[in-house]
Structure formats: structure tokens, C-alpha cells
C-alpha positions as CSV (number, residue, x, y, z in Angstrom):
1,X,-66.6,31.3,27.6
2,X,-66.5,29.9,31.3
3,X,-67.9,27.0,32.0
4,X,-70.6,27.2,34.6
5,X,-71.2,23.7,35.7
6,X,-67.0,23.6,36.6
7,X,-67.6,24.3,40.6
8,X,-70.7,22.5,41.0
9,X,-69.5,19.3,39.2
10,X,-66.0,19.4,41.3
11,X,-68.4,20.0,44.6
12,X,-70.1,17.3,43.3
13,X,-67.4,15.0,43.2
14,X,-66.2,15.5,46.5
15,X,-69.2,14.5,48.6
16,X,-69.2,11.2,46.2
17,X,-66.1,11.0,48.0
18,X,-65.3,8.7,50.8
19,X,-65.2,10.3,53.9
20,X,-63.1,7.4,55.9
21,X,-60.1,9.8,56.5
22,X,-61.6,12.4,58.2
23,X,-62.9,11.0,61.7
24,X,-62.7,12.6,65.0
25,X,-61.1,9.7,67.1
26,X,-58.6,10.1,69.6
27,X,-55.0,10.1,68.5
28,X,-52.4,8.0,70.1
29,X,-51.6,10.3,72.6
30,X,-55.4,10.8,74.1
31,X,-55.9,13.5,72.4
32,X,-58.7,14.2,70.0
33,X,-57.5,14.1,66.4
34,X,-58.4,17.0,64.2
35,X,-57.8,17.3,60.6
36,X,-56.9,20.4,58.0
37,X,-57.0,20.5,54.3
38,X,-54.9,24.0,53.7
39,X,-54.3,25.6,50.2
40,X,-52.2,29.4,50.4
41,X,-49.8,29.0,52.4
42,X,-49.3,32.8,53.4
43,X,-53.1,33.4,53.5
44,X,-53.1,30.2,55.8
45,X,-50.2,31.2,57.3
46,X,-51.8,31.1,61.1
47,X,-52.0,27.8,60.1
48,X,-48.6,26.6,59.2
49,X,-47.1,29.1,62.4
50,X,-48.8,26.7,64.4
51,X,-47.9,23.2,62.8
52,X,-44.4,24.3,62.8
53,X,-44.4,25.8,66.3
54,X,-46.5,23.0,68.0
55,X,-48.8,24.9,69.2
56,X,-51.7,22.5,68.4
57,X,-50.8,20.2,71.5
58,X,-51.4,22.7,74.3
59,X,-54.8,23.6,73.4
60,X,-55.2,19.4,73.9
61,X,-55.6,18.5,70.0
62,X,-53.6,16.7,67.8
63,X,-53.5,18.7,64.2
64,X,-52.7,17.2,60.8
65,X,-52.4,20.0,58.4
66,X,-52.3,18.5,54.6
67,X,-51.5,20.9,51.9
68,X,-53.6,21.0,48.5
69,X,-52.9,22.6,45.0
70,X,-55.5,25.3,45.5
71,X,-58.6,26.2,48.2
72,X,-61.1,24.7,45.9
73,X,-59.0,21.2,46.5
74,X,-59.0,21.8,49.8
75,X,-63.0,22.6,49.8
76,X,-63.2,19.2,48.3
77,X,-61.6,17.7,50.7
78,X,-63.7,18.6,53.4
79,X,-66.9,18.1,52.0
80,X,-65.7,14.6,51.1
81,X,-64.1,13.9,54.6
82,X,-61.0,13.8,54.2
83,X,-60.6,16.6,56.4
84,X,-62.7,18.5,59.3
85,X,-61.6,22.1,58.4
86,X,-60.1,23.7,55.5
87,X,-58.0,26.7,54.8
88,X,-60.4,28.1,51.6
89,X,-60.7,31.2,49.5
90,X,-64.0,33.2,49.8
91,X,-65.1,32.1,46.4
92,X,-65.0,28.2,47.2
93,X,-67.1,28.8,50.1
94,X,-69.3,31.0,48.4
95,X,-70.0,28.6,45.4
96,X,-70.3,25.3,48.3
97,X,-73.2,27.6,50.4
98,X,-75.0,28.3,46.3
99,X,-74.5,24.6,45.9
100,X,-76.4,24.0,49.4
101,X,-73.4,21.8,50.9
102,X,-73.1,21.7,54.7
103,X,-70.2,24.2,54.9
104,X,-69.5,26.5,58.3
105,X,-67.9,29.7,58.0
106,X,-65.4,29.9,61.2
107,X,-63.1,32.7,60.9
108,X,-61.8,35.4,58.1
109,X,-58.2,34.4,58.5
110,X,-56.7,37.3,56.3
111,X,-56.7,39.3,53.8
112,X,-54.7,40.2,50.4
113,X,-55.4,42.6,47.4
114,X,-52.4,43.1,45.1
115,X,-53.1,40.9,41.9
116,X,-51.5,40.9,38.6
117,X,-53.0,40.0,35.5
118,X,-49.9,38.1,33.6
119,X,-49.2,39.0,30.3
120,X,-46.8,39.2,27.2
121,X,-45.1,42.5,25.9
122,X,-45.7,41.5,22.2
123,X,-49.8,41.1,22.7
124,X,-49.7,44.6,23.9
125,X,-52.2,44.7,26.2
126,X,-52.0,47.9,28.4
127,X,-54.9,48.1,30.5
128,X,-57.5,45.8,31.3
129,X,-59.8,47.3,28.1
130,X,-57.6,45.6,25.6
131,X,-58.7,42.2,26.9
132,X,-61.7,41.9,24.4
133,X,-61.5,39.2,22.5
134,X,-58.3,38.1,24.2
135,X,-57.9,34.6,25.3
136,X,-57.3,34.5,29.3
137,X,-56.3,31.6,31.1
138,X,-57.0,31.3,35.1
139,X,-57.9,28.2,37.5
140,X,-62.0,28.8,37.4
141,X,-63.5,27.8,40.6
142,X,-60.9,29.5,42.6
143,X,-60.6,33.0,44.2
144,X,-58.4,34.2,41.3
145,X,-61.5,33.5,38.5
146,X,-63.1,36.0,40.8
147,X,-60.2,38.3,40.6
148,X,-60.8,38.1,36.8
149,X,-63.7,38.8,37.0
150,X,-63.3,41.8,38.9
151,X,-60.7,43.4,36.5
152,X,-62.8,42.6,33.7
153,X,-65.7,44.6,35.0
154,X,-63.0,47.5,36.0
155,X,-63.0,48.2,31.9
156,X,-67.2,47.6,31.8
157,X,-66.1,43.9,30.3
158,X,-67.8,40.6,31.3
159,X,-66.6,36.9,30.8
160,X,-68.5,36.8,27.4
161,X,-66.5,39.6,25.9
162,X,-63.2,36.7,26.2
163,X,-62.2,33.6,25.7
164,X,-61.5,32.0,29.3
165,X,-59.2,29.1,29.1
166,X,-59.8,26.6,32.4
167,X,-55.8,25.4,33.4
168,X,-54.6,24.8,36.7
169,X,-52.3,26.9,38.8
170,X,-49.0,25.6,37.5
171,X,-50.1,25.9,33.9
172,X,-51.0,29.4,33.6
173,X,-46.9,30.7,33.1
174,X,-46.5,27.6,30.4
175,X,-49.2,29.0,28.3
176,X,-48.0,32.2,28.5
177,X,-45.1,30.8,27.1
178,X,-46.5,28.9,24.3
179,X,-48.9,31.9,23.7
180,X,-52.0,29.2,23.8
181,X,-53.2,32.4,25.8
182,X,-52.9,36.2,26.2
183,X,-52.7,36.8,29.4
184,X,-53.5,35.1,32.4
185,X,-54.6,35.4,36.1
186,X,-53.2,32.8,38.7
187,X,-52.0,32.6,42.4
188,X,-49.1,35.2,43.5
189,X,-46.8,32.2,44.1
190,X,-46.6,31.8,40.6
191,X,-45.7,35.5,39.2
192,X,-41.6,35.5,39.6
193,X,-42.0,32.1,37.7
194,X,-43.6,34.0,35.1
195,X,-41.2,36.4,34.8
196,X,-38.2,34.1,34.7
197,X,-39.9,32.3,32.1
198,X,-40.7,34.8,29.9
199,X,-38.1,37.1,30.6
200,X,-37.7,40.3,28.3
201,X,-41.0,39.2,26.8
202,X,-42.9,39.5,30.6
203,X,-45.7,42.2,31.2
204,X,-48.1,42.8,34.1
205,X,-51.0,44.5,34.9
206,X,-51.4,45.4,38.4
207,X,-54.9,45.2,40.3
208,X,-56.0,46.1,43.8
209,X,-59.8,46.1,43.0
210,X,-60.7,43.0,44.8
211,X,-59.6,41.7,48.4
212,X,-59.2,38.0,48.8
213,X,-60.4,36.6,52.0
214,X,-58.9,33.4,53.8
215,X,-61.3,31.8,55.4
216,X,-61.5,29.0,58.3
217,X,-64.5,26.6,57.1
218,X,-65.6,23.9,59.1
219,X,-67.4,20.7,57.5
220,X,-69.9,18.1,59.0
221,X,-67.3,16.1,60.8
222,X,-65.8,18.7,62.5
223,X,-66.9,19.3,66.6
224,X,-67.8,22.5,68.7
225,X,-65.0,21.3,70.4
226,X,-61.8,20.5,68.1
227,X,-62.8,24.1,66.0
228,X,-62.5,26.1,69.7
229,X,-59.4,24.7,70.2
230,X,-58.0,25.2,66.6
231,X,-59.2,28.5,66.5
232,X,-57.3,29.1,70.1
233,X,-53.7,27.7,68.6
234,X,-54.4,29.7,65.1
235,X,-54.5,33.0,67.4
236,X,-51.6,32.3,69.1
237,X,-50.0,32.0,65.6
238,X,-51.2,34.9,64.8
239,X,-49.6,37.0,67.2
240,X,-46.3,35.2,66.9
241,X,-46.6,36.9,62.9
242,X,-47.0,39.9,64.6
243,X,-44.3,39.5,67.2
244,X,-41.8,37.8,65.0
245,X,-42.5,38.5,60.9
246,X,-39.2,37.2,59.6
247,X,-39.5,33.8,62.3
248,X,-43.1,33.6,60.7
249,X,-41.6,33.4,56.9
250,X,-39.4,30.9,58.0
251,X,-42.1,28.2,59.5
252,X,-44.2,29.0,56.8
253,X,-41.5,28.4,54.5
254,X,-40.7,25.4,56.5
255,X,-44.0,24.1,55.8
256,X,-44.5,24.8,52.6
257,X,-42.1,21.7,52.0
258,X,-40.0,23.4,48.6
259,X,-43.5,24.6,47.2
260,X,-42.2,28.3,47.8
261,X,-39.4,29.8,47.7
262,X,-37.8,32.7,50.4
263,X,-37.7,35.4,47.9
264,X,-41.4,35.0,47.3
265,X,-42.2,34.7,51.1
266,X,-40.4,37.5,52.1
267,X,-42.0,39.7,49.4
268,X,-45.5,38.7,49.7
269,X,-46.1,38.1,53.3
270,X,-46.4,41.8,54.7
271,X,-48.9,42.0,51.9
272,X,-51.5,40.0,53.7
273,X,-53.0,41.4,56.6
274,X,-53.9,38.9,59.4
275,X,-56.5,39.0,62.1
276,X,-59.3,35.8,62.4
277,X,-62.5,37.8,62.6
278,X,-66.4,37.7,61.3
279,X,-67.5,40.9,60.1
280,X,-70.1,42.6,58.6
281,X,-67.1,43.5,55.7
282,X,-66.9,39.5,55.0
283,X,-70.6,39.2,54.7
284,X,-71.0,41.9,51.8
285,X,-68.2,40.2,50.3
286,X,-69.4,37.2,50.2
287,X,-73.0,38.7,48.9
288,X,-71.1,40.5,46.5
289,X,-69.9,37.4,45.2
290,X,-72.9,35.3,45.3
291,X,-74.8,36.9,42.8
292,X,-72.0,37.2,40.3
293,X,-71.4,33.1,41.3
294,X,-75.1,32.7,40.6
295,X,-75.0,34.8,37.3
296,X,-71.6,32.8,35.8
297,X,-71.9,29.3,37.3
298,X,-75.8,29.0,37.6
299,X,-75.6,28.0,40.8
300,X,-79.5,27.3,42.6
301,X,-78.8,28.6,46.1
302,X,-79.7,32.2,47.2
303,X,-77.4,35.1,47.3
304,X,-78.8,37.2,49.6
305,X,-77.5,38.2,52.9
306,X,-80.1,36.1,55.1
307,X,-79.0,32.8,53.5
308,X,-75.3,33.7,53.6
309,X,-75.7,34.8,56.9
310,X,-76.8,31.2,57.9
311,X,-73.1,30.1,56.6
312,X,-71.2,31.8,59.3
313,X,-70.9,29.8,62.7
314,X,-69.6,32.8,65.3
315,X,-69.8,30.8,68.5
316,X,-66.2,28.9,68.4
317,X,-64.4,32.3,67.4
318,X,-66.8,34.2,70.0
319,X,-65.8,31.5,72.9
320,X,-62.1,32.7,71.8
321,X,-62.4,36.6,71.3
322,X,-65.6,37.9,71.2
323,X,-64.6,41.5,70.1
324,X,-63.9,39.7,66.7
325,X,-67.5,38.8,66.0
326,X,-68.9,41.9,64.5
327,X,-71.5,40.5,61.8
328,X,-74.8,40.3,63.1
């Protein structure tokens, strides 16, 4: 079975956290300091174009973009100040907003829907139906548990009708391996390491039943001004992906430092679709997800669109391109 309290105790955590590392000062060069907690690199890849382009410093900022394991890390590390702004999946901030942290939605940085569910050809599981009373291993608290979720309820299932095993990113393909699970659900930059690993023994379900949204999220040390500014260098790297795709791989790559590989990059990127907005779409997403967050985690907040509404902070990306802000 999931475990409910898994989000809330991890949000919990971080606001225990000390929040030293995350001021606002000026940085050696007179310019304010700003920093980013990111998590996918291609759904973040605005971000990482502009780290490795330097696009940061005309806009009169001086970023610091640290990587972490997954968007709920990097939710963490905002809400215990270690960073301004995060680079988050929809389901972190949805689960933060339930838990009634101070969490601003900024932008919808982009958008991805081609999933696998990660399995073995000898448990013979051929459509998402045969999961019952399978044992499923995925990173709970994370966009991809939500993705789960979503297949499950494809074949009329629910998370009571498995076994959900909580394992972190990097652990999913091992289990596989061991067979400590069935099948398993993690982030795309893990598949081809499944299929190395198991080889001839390597089966996938594909599923394109739930878009993943990259979101821009600002915490409480993070100013009017310094988001304006970030958001203006993130559209400029945005158009360069536009402009340049393959020069776009290669920074992101760059940046990824050996976390990804080329072959992975060049497959997955045109996959995403890129474009920082705030519309109405995002908000029935994230309503969407609220009351299934509420329903599996037993999470206190509301779920309706009025509270969630409250969540999203359209005046930086409005000051940059209005015709972006569409919610209401």
C-alpha cells in the first residue's frame, strides 16, 4: 500500500531545515545573488540553456543553479532555504500547497507525456490490468507516483489493488533486476539503464495518459525582483531551444555534469514541449491532482480551484510576457 504520510513528513523536514544558504545578498560582483534548486534536467532545460550560456548576468543577477536527485528534493530545498526557486514537478507543488507551505507558482516551464511502466518479460504483464496484486516500485512523492497512479486507473485499478514499494530513482532498474518487484515506474533518464540491465528479459508498457508539468516555484526568500529577472534569462533560453535544438542538448548535457548521457538527451528532448506560461490547462491539472493527493496522502489543505488558484503568482511572468498569463 502507499504510504500517505511520505510527502508530508519529507515537507516537514525541510522547513526544520536551516535556511542560511538561501539569502538574497549581493554577490561579489554587485549583483543580487539568486539561487535555484533544479531536478529534470530536460524539463528544466530553460534552466541549464541559461547557466551554460550566461545568460543570467545581463538581466543583472547572479544565478546558482544546484542539481537535486528528483523535484521533490528540490521542493525541499526551497522550503528549507537553501534555495529561492526550484525547478519542481506538478505533483511536489501540489502536495506543498495541501500541506499549506508558502510555495508560489511562477511559470509552467514544459511539458512531457511519454511514460513507461518498466517491466520484466517473464512476469508477463501486458497491459496495465495485469498489475493486480503485482508489486510496483516508484519514487512516491514525485510526479512519476502520479504517473502511476494515472495508469492504474487507465485499467479501473487504484493503489490498494498493489503492492507499492517506496525506492528512489536510481533503485527502481536494480529491483527489476533482483525481481524484489514486478514492474516499476521511474524518471525517463533511467529507461535505457533498464534495458541494458535486463536485456532479453526487458518489457515496457507505454503511457501517454498523463502530462507532466515543469514548474518554476518561488519560496519565501525569493523577491519580485530576482524572479522578473530569472524568468527574463529562462525565456531567452527558451528561444535559443527553439533556434538551436542540438546546441540546446549540448548545454544541457553540459550541465547535467555525467548524470545523462547524449543518447538519452538527444532522444528525449523533442519530447518535451517548452513554453513558460500560466494557464487555465495547469490549473485543472493541478485540481485534478489535488483531490487524488488528498485521497492517497491525507493531506489537510483544499483541492479546489479557489485555493489552488491562490498558489499561482502571475505578476513576474506577466511583467515579462503577458500573453502567457491565461489563468484567471
Amino acid at each position: 500500500m502507499l504510504r500517505p504520510r511520505a510527502v508530508a513528513a519529507l515537507l516537514t523536514a525541510a522547513v526544520l531545515t536551516s535556511a542560511c544558504a538561501g539569502g538574497t545578498g549581493p554577490a561579489a560582483g554587485g549583483r543580487p545573488a539568486v539561487s535555484l534548486a533544479g531536478s529534470d534536467h530536460l524539463g528544466g532545460a530553460p534552466v541549464y540553456v541559461a547557466q551554460e550560456h550566461g545568460l543570467w548576468s545581463a538581466e543583472g543577477i547572479d544565478a546558482t543553479v544546484t542539481a537535486q536527485p528528483s523535484g521533490r528534493d528540490a521542493l525541499n530545498a526551497v522550503l528549507g532555504g537553501q534555495a529561492q526557486l526550484g525547478v519542481v514537478g506538478d505533483l511536489p507543488a501540489v502536495t506543498a500547497a495541501l500541506s499549506g507551505r508558502e510555495l508560489r507558482i511562477v511559470a509552467d516551464l514544459s511539458r512531457f507525456s511519454d511514460w513507461r511502466l518498466l517491466t520484466r518479460t517473464d512476469r508477463q504483464i501486458t497491459g496495465f490490468a495485469a498489475l493486480k496484486g503485482r508489486t510496483v516500485g516508484v519514487p512516491q512523492g514525485t510526479n512519476v507516483e502520479y504517473a502511476l497512479s494515472r495508469m492504474l486507473a487507465s485499467a479501473q485499478l487504484t493503489a490498494a489493488d498493489v503492492t507499492v514499494v517506496n525506492l528512489a530513482p536510481n533503485q527502481v532498474t536494480s529491483a527489476l533486476a533482483r525481481g524484489d518487484i514486478d514492474a516499476g515506474v521511474t524518471f525517463p533518464s533511467f529507461y535505457d539503464a533498464a534495458r541494458t540491465t535486463l536485456g532479453d528479459r526487458y518489457a515496457e508498457l507505454p503511457f501517454t495518459g498523463y502530462t507532466a508539468r515543469t514548474l518554476l516555484v518561488a519560496g519565501p526568500a525569493a523577491t519580485e525582483g530576482t524572479t522578473t529577472a530569472v524568468l527574463r534569462a529562462l525565456l531567452k533560453a527558451q528561444g535559443e531551444i527553439a533556434a538551436d535544438p542540438a546546441a540546446a542538448r549540448k548545454a544541457v548535457l553540459a550541465q547535467s555534469k555525467g548524470a545523462l548521457q547524449a543518447g538519452y538527451v538527444d532522444a528525449f528532448q523533442p519530447r518535451y514541449g517548452y513554453g513558460a506560461t500560466l494557464s487555465p490547462e495547469l490549473l485543472a491539472q493541478l485540481e485534478q491532482e489535488a483531490g487524488w493527493a488528498k485521497a492517497a496522502q491525507s493531506l489537510p489543505g483544499s483541492a479546489d480551484r479557489a485555493a489552488l488558484l491562490k498558489h499561482l503568482h502571475p505578476a513576474p511572468l506577466t511583467a515579462v510576457d503577458p500573453a502567457a498569463v491565461t489563468v484567471r
